[in-house]
C-alpha positions, 0 to 999 in steps of 0.5 A: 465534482461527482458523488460518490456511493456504495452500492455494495461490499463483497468478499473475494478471499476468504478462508482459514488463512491471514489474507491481508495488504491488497493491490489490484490493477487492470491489464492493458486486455481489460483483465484484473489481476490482484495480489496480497500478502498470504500467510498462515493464521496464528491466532489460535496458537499465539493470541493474536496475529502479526504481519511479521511471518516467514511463510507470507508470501505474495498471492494472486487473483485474477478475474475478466471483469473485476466481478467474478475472481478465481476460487483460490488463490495461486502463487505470484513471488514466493521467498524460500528464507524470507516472508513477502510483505506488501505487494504492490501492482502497477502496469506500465504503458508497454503492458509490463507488470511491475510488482514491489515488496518488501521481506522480513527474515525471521531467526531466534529471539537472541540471534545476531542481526546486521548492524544498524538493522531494524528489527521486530520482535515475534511473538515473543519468540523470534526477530524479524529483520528488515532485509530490503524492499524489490522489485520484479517484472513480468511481460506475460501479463503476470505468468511468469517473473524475473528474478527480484532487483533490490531497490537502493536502502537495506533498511527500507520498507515499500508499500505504495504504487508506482508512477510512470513518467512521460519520458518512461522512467517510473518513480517509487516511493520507500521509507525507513529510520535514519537518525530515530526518524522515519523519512521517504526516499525517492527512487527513479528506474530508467528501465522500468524497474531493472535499475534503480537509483535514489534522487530525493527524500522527503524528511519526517517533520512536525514531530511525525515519523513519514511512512507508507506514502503513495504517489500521484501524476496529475495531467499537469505533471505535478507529483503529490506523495500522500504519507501516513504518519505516527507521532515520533514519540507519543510522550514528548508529543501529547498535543499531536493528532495521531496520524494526520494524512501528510501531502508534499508536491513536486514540480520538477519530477521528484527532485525537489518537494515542497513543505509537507502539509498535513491533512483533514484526514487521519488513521495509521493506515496508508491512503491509497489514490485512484486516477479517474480522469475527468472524474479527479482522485479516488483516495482510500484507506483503512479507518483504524479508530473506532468505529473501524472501517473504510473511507474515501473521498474524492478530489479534482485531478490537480490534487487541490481541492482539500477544502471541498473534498467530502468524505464517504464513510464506506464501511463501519462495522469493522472487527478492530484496527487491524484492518484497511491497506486500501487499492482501486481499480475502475471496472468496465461499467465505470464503477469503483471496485475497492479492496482492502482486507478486514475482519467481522466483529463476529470472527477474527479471520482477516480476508481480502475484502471489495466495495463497489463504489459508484459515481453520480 
């Protein structure tokens, strides 16, 4: 296996906004293009920030290299009642752009929700409810969209990459609350995102909610879902780590799945994978304990190599947990270019963030 790097941090989107949730892919034209949730910064207002606004919404970059980006940001899904959360890019084989998200509709603390909704509290103010995860497509390289399809479930959230399989289907991953314990669903589109269907899930077990997973094809044709976790209850679990990165697998794809097993790796943040042929598995994530930061680590193709992967601490001088929600892409030159939102110890405006990594 090769080493890995840094060779440098940058900043790409930085200004008196609450940038955050990066996901950033290349084009079949050599192009980049990266989307995040844009929302304003209430800090100052309230004392602290939230990833629950109705104003969010999903912005884009894009850039010829993946070096230098736009000045400014531009819209690329915007809800009139609701706030966009978590876009996520992926570009099929055929070139279309397909992008996932998921919404929070905001009313007045004490209104009505749907029942058997999930809900948050806002700023002690407002509820935000969970209205359903979509997705839309684009087969002009991102200019222009179709209209949002509702993927199965209204009480779930999406939040990692898709998968295309060999026979053109795309695969997904959700996850929400059934019975007080968060699962993965596994959902298949026949048609590249017009259509979806549940075929599977992935129950939360060992005491631990499942949330934010992301998925992998290796060659051999092998599925493995990486799922962040969080106790179900901290009180009933006192001896359980925090949030152990959890791995489950399947042969068949994605009907069936093995035991989840779980991880050296932790932090209650998603782990984003990165496919670098030969090179193996670039996996990412936001570390949300002290000292606050990035890290990576690569494995081997299959996946199977957990005992010799070796980590690379990427970054350490975080302004506090609210940080990570990693994506990668490979650059022309072969390196890495990984993005993430962040903030400094010295200010707290969260901006989209990159670290060029290298392979030796």
């Amino acid at each position: 296996m090769k080493k890995l790097s840094v060779v440098e941090h940058r900043i790409l989107c930085k200004d008196d906004q609450y940038n955050s949730f990066p996901s950033i892919t290349m084009r079949r034209d050599g192009t980049y293009i990266m989307t995040f949730r844009r929302a304003p910064d209430w800090q100052k207002t309230f004392g602290h920030v939230s990833h629950i606004d109705p104003a969010s919404f999903a912005a884009k970059l894009e850039s010829p290299d993946g070096n230098g980006w736009d000045s400014a940001p531009s819209v690329l899904y915007d809800d009139f009642f609701c706030g966009v959360q978590d876009p996520r890019l992926h570009v099929m084989r055929d070139g279309t752009l397909l992008c996932t998200f998921f919404k929070w509709k905001v009313t007045e603390k004490g209104d009505p929700v749907p029942e058997g909704s999930f809900s948050h509290n806002v700023y002690g103010k407002w509820t935000g409810t969970l209205v359903g995860s979509f997705s839309i497509r684009s087969t002009d390289g991102g200019n222009t969209w179709d209209e949002p399809v509702q993927l199965p479930g209204t009480n779930v959230a999406i939040q990692g990459d898709c998968v295309e399989m060999d026979d053109g289907s795309v695969l997904a991953l959700t996850y929400g609350q059934d019975n007080g314990v968060s699962n993965v669903y596994v959902l298949q589109s026949p048609d590249r995102g017009l259509t979806w269907t549940q075929i599977s899930d992935i129950p939360g077990c060992d005491g631990y909610h499942f949330h934010e997973p992301n998925l992998r094809l290796t060659p051999s044709g092998k599925l493995v879902a990486f799922i962040r976790t969080a106790k179900v209850s901290k009180g009933a679990n006192p001896g359980l780590p925090n949030s152990p990165l959890y791995t489950a697998e399947s042969l068949d794809g994605g009907l069936t799945w093995s035991q989840p097993v779980p991880r050296a790796h932790y932090s209650p943040s998603p782990f984003h994978v990165l496919d670098l042929g030969d090179d193996g598995v670039f996996v990412s994530y936001g570390y949300r304990y002290e000292p606050f930061g990035i890290r990576a680590f690569l494995l081997n193709p299959e996946c199977n190599n957990w005992e010799e992967a070796e980590e690379l601490i990427v970054r350490e001088d975080g302004g506090g947990s609210d940080i990570g929600y990693t994506s990668a892409a490979r650059l022309h030159d072969g390196t890495i270019l990984l993005t993430y939102y962040y903030f400094d110890k010295t200010g707290g405006i969260r901006y989209i963030a990159g670290t060029v990594c290298s392979l030796q």
